[in-house]
C-alpha positions as CSV (number, residue, x, y, z in Angstrom):
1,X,339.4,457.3,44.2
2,X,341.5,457.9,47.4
3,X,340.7,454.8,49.8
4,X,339.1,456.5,53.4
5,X,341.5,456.0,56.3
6,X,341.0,456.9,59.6
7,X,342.8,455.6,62.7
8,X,344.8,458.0,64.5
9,X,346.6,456.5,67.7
10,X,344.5,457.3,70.4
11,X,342.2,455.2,68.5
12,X,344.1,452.3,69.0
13,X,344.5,453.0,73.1
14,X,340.4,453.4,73.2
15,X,340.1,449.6,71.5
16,X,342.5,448.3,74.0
17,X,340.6,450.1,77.1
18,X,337.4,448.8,75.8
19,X,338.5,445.5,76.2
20,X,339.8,445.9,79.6
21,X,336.6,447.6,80.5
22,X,334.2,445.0,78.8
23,X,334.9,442.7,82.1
24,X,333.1,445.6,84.4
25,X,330.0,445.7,82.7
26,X,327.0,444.2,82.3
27,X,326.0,444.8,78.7
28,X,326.8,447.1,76.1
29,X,324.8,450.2,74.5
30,X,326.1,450.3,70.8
31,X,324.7,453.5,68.9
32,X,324.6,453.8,65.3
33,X,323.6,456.2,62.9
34,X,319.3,455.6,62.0
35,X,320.0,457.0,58.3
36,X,323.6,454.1,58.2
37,X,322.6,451.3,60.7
38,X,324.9,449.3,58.6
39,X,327.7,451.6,57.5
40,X,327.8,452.9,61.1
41,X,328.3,449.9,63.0
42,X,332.1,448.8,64.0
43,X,332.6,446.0,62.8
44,X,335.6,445.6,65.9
45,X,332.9,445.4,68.5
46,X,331.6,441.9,67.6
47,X,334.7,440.3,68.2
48,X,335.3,442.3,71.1
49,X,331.5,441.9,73.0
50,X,331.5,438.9,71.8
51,X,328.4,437.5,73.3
52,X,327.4,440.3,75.9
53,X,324.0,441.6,75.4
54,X,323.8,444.4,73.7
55,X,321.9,447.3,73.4
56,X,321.1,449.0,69.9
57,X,320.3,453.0,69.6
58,X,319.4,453.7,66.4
59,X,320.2,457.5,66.9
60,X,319.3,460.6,64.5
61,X,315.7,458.9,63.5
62,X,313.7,462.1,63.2
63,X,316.8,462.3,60.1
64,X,315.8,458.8,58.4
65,X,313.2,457.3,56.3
66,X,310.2,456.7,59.2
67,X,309.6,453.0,57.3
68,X,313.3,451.9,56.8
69,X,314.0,452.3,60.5
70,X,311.2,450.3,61.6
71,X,312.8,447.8,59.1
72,X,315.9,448.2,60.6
73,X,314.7,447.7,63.7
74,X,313.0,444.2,63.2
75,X,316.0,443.4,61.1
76,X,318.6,443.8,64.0
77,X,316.8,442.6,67.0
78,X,317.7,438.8,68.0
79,X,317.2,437.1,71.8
80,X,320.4,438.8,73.4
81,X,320.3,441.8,71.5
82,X,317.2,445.0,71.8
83,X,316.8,447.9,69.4
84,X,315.4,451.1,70.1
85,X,315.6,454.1,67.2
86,X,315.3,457.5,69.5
87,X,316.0,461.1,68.7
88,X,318.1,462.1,71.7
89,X,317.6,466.0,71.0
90,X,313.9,465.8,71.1
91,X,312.4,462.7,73.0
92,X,312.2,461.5,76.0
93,X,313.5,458.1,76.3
94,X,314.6,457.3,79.6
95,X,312.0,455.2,80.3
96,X,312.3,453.2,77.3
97,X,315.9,452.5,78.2
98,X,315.5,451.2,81.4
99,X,312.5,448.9,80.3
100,X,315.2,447.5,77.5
101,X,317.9,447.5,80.1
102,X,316.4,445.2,82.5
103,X,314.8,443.1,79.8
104,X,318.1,442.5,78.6
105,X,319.6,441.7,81.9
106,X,316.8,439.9,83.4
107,X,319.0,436.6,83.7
108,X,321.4,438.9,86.2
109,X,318.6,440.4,87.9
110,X,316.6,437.4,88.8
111,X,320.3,436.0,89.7
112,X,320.8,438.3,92.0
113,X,317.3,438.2,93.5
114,X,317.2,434.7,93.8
115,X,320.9,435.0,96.0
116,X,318.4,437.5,98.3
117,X,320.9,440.6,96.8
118,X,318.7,443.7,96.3
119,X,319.6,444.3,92.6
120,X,322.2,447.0,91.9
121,X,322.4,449.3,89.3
122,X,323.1,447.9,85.7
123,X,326.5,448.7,84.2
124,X,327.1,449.7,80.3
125,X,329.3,450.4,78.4
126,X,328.4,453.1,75.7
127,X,330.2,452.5,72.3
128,X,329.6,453.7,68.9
129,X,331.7,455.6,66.5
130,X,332.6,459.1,65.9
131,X,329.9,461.6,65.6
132,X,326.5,459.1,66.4
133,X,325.4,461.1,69.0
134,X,327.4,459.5,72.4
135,X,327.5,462.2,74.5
136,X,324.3,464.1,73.0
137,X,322.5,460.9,74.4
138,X,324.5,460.6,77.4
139,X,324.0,464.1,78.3
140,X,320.1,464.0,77.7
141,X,320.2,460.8,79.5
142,X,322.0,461.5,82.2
143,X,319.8,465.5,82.5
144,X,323.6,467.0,82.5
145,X,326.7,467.4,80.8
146,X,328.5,464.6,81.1
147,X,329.6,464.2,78.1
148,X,331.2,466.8,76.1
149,X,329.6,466.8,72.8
150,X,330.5,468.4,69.3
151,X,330.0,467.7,65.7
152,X,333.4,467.1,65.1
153,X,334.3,463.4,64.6
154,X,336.9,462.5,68.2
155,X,335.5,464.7,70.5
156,X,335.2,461.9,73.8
157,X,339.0,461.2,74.0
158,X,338.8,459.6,77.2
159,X,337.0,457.0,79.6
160,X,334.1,458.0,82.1
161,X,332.1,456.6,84.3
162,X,328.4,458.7,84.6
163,X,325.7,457.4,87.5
164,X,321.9,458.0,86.1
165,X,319.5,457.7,88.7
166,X,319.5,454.5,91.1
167,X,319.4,452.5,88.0
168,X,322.1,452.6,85.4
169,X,325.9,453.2,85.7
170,X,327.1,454.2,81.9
171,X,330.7,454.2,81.0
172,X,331.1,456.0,78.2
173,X,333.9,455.6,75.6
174,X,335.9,457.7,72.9
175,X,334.3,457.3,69.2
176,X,335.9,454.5,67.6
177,X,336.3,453.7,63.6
178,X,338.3,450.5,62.5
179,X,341.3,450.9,60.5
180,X,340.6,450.5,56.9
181,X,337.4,450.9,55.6
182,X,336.9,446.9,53.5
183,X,334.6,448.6,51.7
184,X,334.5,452.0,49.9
185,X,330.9,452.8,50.1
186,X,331.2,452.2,53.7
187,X,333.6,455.0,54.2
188,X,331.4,457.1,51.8
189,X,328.4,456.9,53.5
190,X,330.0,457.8,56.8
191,X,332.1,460.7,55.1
192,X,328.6,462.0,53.3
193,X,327.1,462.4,57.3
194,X,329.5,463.4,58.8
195,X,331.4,460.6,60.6
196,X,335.2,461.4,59.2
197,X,336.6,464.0,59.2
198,X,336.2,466.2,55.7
199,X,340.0,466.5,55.2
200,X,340.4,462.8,54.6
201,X,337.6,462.5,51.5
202,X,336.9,464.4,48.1
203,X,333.4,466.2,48.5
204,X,333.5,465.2,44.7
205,X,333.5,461.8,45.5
206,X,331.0,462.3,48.0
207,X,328.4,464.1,45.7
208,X,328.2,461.9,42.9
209,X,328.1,459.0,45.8
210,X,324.8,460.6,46.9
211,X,323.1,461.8,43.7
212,X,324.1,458.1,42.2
213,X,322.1,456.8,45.2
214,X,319.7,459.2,45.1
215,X,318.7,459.1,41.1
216,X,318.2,455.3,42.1
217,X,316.2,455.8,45.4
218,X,314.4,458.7,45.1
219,X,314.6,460.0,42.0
220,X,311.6,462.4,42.8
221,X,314.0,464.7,44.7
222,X,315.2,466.4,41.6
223,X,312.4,467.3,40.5
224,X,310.9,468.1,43.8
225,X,313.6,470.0,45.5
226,X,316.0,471.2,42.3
227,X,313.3,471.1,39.8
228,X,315.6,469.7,37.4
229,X,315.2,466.6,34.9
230,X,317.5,463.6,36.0
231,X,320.1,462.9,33.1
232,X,322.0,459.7,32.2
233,X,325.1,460.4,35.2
234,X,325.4,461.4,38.3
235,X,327.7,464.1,37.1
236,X,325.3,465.5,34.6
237,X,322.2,465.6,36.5
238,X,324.9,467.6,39.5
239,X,325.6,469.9,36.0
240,X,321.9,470.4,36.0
241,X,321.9,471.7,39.4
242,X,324.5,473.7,38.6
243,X,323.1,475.4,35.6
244,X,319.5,475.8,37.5
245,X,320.9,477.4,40.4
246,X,323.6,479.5,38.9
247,X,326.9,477.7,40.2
248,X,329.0,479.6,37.1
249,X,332.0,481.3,37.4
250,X,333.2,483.1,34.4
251,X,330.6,481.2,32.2
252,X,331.8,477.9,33.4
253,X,330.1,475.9,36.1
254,X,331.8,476.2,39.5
255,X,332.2,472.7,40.8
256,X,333.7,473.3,43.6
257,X,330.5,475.1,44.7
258,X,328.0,472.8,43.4
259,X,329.8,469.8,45.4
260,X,329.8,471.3,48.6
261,X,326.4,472.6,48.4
262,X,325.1,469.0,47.2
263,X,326.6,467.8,50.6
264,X,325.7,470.6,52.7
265,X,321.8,469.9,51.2
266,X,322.0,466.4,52.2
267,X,323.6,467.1,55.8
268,X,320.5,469.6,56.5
269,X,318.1,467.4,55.7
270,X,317.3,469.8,52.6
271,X,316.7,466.5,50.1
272,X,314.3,465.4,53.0
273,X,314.5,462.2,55.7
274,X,316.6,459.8,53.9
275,X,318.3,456.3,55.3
276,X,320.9,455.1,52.6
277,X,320.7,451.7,53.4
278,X,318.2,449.0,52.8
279,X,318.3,445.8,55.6
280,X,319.5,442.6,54.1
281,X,317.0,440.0,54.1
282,X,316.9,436.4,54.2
């Protein structure tokens, strides 16, 4: 199997801007993917916040197991780091942003306070890699484009700073992935939503990633949704599909067809609200 890569230059300029920027801000919003709050992380930004606090948005919830997100967010949270899981389209969250905000910060505020300083806004710097939903929440946040948006990987190429309210100052950042992915499944899991770009992977690879997972997870899907019997592989129970739904051409099934669709069902939410990752205890 092709190993994922994905760093294009501009990548490397928006790493080395972070870490000049990191200095002019208070704390740091990290978003990550609800369904991938694993695979979606970057791993760059602990050595580069090092201890900073930070900010978790687990973004995309209304598109993730309901349990495994509140999982999640138990798993993650620690005394200098919140988590919130939001849907940016649909909720309303400001207020719950500024509550975690100035919990995180209270050290700074009651600083300030105590030098007779009226409090100034906070400053944070909003990170997360490509296609988490950056400038969806900035935007919503914010109650204006600010950010362009797009669900194309690398749409935020440059630095901005956006004011909301009296309270926070955001500075948002171009989407950043590492260089190699260590791990394979990593880069699958971000390739199956969304996060690189489709050129770079094999939708083969992809499909059989997810129905694997899938015939292991929640094997009632195939018989809910495709109303066909799971078989011994990944790639047979996909044949399956195939036959049910009438992906043939010239007798034989049509892979190609039967791939992208598998994808495309998984992307839409078709297979239902799915995380692909469990949180690691102990």
């Amino acid at each position: 199997m092709a190993n994922v890569q994905w760093f294009p230059g501009h990548m490397t300029k928006a790493k080395r801007q972070m870490e000049e920027n990191l200095k002019k801000v208070d704390f740091v919003i990290e978003i990550r993917d609800a369904r991938m709050p694993d695979a979606s992380k970057n791993p760059m930004l602990d050595q580069l916040i090092q201890n900073k606090p930070r900010l978790i948005l687990l973004s995309k919830k209304d598109k993730a197991d309901k349990e495994l997100t509140k999982q999640w967010v138990n798993a993650l949270e620690t005394e200098n780091q919140k988590v919130l899981a939001l849907d940016f389209i649909h909720e309303n969250f400001s207020k719950q942003l500024i509550k975690a905000s100035n919990e995180l910060c209270i050290n700074l505020i009651e600083k300030q306070k105590r030098r007779g300083m009226k409090p100034r806004a906070l400053r944070a710097m909003v990170c997360g890699i490509p296609n988490v939903g950056k400038s969806t929440f900035i935007n919503t946040f914010a109650k204006r484009k600010a950010a362009q948006t797009g669900d194309r990987p690398g749409v935020t190429k440059s630095l901005q700073w956006i004011k909301v309210g009296q309270t926070l100052e955001l500075l948002d950042t171009p989407g950043v992935l590492w260089p190699k992915f260590e791990d394979q499944q990593v880069g699958l899991k971000l390739a199956l939503l969304g996060s690189v770009k489709d050129q770079v992977v094999n939708m083969d690879d992809l499909a059989l990633f997810a129905c694997e997972y899938l015939m292991q997870e929640k094997p009632e899907i195939f018989d809910t949704v495709y109303h066909v019997k799971i078989v011994d592989t990944p790639y047979e129970t996909l044949q399956n599909i195939a036959i049910k739904r009438g992906y043939l051409l010239k007798g034989e099934i049509d892979e190609n067809r039967l791939m992208l669709s598998f994808v495309k069902d998984i992307r839409e939410n078709k297979c239902g609200l799915i995380t692909w990752e469990k949180p690691h205890v102990g």
